[in-house]
C-alpha positions, 0 to 999 in steps of 0.5 A: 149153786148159781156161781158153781152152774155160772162158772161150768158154763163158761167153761163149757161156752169156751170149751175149757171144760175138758181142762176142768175135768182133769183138774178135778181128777188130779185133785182127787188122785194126787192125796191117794197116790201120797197114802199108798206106803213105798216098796222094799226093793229086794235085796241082791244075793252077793256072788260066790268066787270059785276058787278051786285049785285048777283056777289059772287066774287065781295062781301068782304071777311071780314064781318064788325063788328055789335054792336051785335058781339061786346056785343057777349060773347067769349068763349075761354079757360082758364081764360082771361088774361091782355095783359099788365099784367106783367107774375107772378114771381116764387118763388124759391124752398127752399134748404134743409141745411144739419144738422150742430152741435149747435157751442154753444154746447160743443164738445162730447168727442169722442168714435171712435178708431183710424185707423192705418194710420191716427192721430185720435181724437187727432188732430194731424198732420199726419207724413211727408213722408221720403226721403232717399238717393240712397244706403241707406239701411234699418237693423234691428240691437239688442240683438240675445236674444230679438225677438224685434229689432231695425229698422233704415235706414244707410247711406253709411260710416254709424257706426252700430248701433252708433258712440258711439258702433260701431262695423260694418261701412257700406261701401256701394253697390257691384259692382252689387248693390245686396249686402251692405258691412260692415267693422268688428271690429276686436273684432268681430267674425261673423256667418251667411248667409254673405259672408266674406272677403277676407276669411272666417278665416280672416273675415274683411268685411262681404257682406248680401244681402236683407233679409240675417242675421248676428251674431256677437260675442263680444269677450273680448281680454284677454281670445284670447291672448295665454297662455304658460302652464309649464306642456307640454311647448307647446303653446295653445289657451284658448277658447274666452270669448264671452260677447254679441251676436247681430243679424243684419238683412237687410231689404232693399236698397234704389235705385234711381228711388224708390218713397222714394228716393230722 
């Protein structure tokens, strides 16, 4: 009894006293509550359905069908169509053919001109494009008394106008590529809007740039000799016969990245 009288002390020193009492009372209620035998619940009457004849939900929704229905003729839109029938087939739309010439029929000779750039009604194939090579340059070379000249494209070491006559060498481009140079026969003498070297007096090489024109002199090398007259014992120069006159003119220099060079 000494620890049971210790122990309620503390409790009641600590004022836990209230605590042990409910202890001590769930202790003693929870063994009675576990004895007590469980309840029957009652059992629920089932629900009677009326099902008298004036009951509207009990009547079906779909009505059988009468003979009378049935010989009832249906009215719908339209023609009545076979469910196995097969659809009709459309009949493709004609395709109008253009009007081509009766090949039994011979060709009318043609009466249309022919443009400038194309081969006509001859049948003739067009001309192929040409190709020159970088520093090619394009003259017109002849006669200074005819307006007509000659137009022909020169490669470099090219005789001007042929080897058979030649009286100018094309040498190539300046070092600026602005000029072709020509060497000169010494038979020659020139005038024009070229520049020559090494002087102007002593006239070697001429350089033209695009569109600049050249007169070359034929000289003939008998009347440029000198002649000694008796009369004055001195020595002078006869006038030179010239025996043709020909112009050069030129036209273009082919340079790498033009659409005609290759």
């Amino acid at each position: 009894m000494n620890a049971v009288t210790t122990i309620w002390r503390q409790l009641v020193r600590n004022k836990l006293w209230p605590v042990a009492v409910l202890l001590l009372a769930a202790l003693v209620a929870v063994p009675v509550l576990l004895a007590r035998e469980p309840a029957v619940p009652e059992t629920i009457a089932p629900v009677t359905v009326s099902t008298e004849a004036d009951d509207s939900i009990a009547e079906p929704i779909v009505a059988k069908v009468t003979p009378e229905d049935r010989d009832r003729r249906r009215r719908v839109l339209g023609v009545r169509k076979d469910p196995f029938r097969p659809a009709p087939v459309k009949e493709p739309k004609p395709v109008e053919q253009p009007d081509t010439p009766d090949q039994s029929q011979p060709d009318a000779p043609s009466t249309g001109g022919t443009d400038g750039g194309g081969s006509g009604g001859s049948g003739e194939p067009a001309e192929a494009p040409v190709f020159y090579e970088p520093g090619t340059i394009i003259v017109r070379f002849g006669d200074a008394s005819n307006t007509q000249l000659t137009r022909f494209a020169i490669p470099k070491l090219g005789p001007v106008p042929d080897d058979e006559f030649p009286l100018l060498v094309y040498m190539g481009l300046t070092k600026d590529g602005k000029k072709a140079k020509f060497l000169v026969d010494a038979a020659l003498e020139v005038d024009g809007d070229g520049t020559c070297k090494p002087h102007p007096s002593n006239c070697e090489v001429i350089e033209l740039a695009v569109g600049e024109t050249e007169f070359l002199d034929v000289i003939n090398p008998e009347t440029s000799e000198e002649e000694e007259t008796t009369e004055e014992e001195t020595a002078e120069e006869t006038e030179p016969e010239v025996l043709a006159t020909f112009q050069l003119d030129l036209v273009d220099i082919k340079r790498s990245g033009d659409s005609d060079v290759k």
